[in-house]
C-alpha positions in Angstrom: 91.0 98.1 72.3 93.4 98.7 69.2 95.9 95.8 68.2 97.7 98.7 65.9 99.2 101.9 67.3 100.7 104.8 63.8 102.8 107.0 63.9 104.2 109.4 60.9 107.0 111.2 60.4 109.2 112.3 57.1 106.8 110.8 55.4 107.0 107.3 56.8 104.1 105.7 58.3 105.2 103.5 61.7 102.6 100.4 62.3 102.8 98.7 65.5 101.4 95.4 66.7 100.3 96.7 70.0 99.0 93.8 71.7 101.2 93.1 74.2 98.6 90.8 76.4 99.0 88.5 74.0 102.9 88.9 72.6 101.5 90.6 69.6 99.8 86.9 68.1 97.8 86.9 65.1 94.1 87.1 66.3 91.3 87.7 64.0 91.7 90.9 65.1 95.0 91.9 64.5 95.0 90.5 61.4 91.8 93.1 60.2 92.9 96.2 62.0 96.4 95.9 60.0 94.8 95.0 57.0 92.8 98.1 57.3 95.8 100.2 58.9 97.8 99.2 55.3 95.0 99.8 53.3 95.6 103.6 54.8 99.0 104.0 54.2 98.3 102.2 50.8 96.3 105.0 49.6 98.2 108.2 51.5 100.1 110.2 49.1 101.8 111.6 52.1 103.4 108.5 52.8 106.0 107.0 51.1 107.1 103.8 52.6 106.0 101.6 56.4 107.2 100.4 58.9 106.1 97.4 60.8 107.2 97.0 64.4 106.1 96.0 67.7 105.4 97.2 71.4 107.0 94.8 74.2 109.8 91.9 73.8 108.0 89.7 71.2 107.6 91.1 67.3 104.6 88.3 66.9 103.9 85.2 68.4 102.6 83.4 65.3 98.7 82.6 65.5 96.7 82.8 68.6 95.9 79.6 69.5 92.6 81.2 71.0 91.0 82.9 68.7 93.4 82.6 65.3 92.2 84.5 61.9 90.7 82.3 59.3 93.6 81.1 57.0 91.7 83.2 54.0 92.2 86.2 55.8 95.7 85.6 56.7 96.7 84.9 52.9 95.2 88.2 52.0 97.0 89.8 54.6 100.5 88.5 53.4 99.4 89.1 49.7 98.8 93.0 50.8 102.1 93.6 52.3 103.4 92.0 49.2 101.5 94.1 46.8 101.1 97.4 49.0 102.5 99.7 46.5 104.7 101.4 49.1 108.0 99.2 50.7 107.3 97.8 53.7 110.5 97.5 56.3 110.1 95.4 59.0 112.0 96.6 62.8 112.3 93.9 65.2 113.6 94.3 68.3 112.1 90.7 69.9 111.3 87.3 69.4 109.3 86.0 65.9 107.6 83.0 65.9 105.6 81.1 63.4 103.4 83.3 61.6 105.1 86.1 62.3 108.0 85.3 60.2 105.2 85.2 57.6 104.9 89.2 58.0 108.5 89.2 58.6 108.6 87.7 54.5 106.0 89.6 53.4 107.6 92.9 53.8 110.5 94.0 51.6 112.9 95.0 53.5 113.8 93.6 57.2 115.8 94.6 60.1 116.5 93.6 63.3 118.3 94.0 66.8 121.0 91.1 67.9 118.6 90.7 70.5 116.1 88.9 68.3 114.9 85.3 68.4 113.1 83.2 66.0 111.4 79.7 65.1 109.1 77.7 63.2 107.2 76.3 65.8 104.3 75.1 63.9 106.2 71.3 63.8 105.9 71.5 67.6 101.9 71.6 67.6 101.4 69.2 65.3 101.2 71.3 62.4 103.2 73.1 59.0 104.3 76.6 58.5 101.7 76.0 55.4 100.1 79.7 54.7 103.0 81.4 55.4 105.0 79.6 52.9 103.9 81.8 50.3 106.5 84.3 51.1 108.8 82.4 53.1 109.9 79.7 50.6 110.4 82.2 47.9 112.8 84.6 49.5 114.9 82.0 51.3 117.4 79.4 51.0 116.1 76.0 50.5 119.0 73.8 52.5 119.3 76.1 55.3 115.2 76.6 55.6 114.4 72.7 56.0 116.2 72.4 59.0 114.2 74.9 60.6 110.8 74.0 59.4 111.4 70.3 60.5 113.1 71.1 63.9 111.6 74.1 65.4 115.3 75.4 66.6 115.2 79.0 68.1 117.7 81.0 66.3 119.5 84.3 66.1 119.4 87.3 63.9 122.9 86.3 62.0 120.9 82.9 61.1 117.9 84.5 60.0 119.9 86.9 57.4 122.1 83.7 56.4 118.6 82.0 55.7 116.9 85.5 53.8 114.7 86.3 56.3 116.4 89.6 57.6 118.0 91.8 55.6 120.3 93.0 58.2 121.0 92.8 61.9 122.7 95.6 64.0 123.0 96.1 67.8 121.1 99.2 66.9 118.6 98.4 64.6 117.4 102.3 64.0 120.7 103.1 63.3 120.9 100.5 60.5 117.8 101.4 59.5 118.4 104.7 59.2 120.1 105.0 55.6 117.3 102.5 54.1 114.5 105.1 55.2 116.4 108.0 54.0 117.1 106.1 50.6 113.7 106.2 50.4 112.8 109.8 51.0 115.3 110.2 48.2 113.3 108.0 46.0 110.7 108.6 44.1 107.2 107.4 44.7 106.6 105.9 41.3 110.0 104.3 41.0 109.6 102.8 44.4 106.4 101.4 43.5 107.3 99.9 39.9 110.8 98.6 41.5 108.8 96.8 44.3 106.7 94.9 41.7 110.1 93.9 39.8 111.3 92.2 43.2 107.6 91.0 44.0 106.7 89.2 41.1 108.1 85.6 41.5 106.2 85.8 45.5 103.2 87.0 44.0 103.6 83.9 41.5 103.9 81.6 44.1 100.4 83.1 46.2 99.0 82.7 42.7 99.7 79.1 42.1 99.9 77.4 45.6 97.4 79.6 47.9 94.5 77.3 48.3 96.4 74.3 48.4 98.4 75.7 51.4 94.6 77.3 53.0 93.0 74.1 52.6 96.7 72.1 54.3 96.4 74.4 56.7 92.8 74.0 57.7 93.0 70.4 57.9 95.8 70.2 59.7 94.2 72.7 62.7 91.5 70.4 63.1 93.2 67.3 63.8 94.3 65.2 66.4 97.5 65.9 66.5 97.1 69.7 66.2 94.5 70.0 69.2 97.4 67.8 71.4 99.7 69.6 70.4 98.0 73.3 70.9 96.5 72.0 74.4 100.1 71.3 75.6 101.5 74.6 74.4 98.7 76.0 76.3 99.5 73.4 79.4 102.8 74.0 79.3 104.0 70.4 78.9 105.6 67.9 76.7 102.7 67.0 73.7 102.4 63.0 73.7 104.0 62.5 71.2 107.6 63.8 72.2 110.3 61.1 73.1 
């Protein structure tokens, strides 16, 4: 069963997380059949930007606590929405959580519906929003960002483009995306591509310098204690021991 469904049109390629069972979580494989839909669109003459979007209420859970990609994999994934030498616009219509809002950084451009919801739930677990730092921490503000790392508040799209995460928010977020897409039809492909690595560069910096420290902090903080408390009473549905 796919994770992925495409579809094209005007020479923009739509990828959606199409695992609904799951609310769209980063699995092992979700994380490889995007990687490899990318790669696609990466090499496609015929397409000149993507866009990354979701079936059902949630854009992406953040990792799946069941069967969750290796941290390795994850980086490269973030690093090749970065680097994909197409923009990538992000359409959310749902909630983000955790490692989504890692893909939700990683692309370039991001839009969503005043319908949307967000966290950093990894403090709630008993762990850090550590991989997905590498895009996160660079394209956001600093003051605003450390309440939500350390808390795990929920909140709302006009939060999220206060903090640099969204680009935009609109009751109608095709509508508002609209004039982004056709900017880019306008454009062309090598000036897309060579403008994107202008506004990349200090991200790609940041992968370059901190990546394994964040793999290996993010490793050893999924096989602690605290982490396997914490994930069993997401999964139970209670309060992990630890709250007061």
């Amino acid at each position: 069963m796919t994770s992925i469904s495409r579809t094209h049109a005007r020479a923009v390629e739509t990828l959606s997380l199409d695992s609904t069972d799951t609310c769209n979580a980063l699995s092992a494989a979700l994380v490889s059949e995007l990687a490899a839909a990318l790669t696609d669109c990466g090499k496609d003459p015929d397409v000149r930007a993507v866009v990354l979007t979701h079936t059902g209420s949630t854009f992406c859970a953040g990792a799946d606590l069941r069967d969750p990609p290796d941290p390795d994999a994850l980086v490269a994934l973030l690093r090749q929405i970065v680097e994909l030498p197409k923009p990538v616009v992000a359409r959310v219509t749902g909630h983000v959580r955790a490692g989504g809002l890692g893909l939700l950084a990683a692309c370039d451009i991001a839009a969503a519906s005043a319908t949307a919801t967000f966290a950093f739930t990894e403090v709630r677990i008993g762990v850090a929003p550590a991989v997905i730092s590498l895009p996160v921490i660079p394209r956001t503000d600093p003051r605003a960002l450390a309440r939500h790392y350390l808390t795990g508040e929920r909140f709302d799209p006009a939060e999220a483009v206060r903090l640099g995460l969204l680009t935009t928010t609109a009751d109608d977020v095709d509508k508002a995306l609209a004039p982004i897409l056709d900017g880019m039809r306008r454009s062309s492909p090598q000036a897309l591509t060579e403008t994107k690595q202008l506004l990349t560069a200090r991200v790609l910096e940041t992968f370059d310098r901190d990546a394994a420290a964040l793999t290996a902090l993010s490793a050893r903080l999924f096989s602690s204690d605290q982490a396997r408390e914490g994930m069993t009473a997401f999964l139970e549905r209670r309060d992990a021991a630890w709250v007061v």
